[in-house]
C-alpha positions in Angstrom: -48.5 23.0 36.0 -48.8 26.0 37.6 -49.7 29.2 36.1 -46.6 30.8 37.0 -44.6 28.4 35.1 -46.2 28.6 32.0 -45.8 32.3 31.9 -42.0 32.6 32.8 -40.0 30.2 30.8 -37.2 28.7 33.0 -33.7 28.9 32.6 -33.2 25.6 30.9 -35.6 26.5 28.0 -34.0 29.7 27.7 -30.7 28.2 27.5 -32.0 26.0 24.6 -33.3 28.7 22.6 -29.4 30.6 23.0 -28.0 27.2 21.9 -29.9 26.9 18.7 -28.7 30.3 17.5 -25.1 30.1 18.5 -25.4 26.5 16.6 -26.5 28.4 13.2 -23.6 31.1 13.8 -21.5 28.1 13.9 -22.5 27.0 10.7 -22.8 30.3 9.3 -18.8 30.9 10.3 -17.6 27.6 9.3 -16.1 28.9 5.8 -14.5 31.6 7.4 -13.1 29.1 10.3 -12.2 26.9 7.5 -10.4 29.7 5.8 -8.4 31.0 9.0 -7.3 27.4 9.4 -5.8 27.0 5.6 -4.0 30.4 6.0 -2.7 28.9 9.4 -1.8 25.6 8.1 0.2 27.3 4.9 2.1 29.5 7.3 3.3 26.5 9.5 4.4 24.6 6.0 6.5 27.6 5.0 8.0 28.2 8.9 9.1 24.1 8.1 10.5 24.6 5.2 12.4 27.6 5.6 13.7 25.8 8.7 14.5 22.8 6.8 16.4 25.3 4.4 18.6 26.4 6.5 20.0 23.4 7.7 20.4 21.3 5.0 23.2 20.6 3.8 22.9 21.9 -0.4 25.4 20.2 -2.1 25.3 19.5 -6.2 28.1 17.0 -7.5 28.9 16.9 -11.6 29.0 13.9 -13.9 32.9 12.6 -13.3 32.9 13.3 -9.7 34.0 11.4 -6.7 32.2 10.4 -3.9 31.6 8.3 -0.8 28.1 6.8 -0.2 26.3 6.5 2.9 26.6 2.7 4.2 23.3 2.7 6.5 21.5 4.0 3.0 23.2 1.0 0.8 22.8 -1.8 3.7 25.6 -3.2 2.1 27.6 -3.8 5.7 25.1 -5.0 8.7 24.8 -1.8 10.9 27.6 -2.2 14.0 29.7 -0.4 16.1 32.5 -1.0 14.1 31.4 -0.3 10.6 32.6 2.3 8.6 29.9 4.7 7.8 31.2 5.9 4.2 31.8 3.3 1.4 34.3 3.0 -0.8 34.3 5.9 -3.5 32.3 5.7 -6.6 31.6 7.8 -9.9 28.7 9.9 -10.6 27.6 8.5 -13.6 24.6 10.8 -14.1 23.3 13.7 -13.1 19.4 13.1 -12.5 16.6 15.8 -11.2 16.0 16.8 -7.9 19.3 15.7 -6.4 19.3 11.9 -7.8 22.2 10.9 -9.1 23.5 7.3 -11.0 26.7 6.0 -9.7 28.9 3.7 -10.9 31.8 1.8 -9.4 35.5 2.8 -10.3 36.0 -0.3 -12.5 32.7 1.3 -14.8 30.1 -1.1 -12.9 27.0 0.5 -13.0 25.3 0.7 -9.3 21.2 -0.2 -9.9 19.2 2.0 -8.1 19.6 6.4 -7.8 21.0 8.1 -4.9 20.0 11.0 -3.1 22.6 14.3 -2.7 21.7 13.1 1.3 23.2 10.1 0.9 26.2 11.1 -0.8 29.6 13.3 0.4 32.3 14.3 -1.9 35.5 12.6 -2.3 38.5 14.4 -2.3 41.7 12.5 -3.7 
């Protein structure tokens, strides 16, 4: 080596030396980055769900009621052109939580499974 270059370090240990302390900085910040992204990640949940809010349709239906059920949510028809998309109208039997609700058929047939308020619409005869 010369003895210049053992007195002046060059650039590419210099840059080494920057890289190991913006490294710890890194690590030193990473709670606070961690942080930023939970308050960012909460603010994009609430943006979705107050847009979700506004368009959905809120609709409640009481035990007794009438309604038509969605026929791509039963499957009871195959899907096609010509297929009517509201079945026949049945009873709400029940009145679960969270918008589930227990149907039955006119004729007091119980239907086996819970419905959503989605896949429901209100009868009105």
């Amino acid at each position: 080596m010369i003895p210049a270059e053992i007195g002046v370090p060059s650039a590419r240990i210099l840059t080494i030396n920057d890289n190991e302390k913006e490294l710890r900085m890194n690590l030193d910040l990473l709670k606070e980055r961690r942080e930023l992204a939970l308050i960012h990640e909460h603010n994009y949940k609430r943006q979705l769900q107050k847009y979700y809010d506004l368009r959905v349709r809120k609709c409640s239906f009481d035990a007794g009621d009438l309604v038509f059920r969605n026929n791509d949510a039963s499957g009871q028809e195959p899907p096609g052109k010509l297929t009517p998309t509201w079945e026949d109208p049945y009873k709400v039997k029940e009145v679960l939580s969270k918008g589930a609700y227990k149907l039955e058929k006119l004729d007091g047939t119980e239907i086996p499974r819970t419905w959503n308020f989605a896949q429901l619409k209100k009868c009105y005869i």
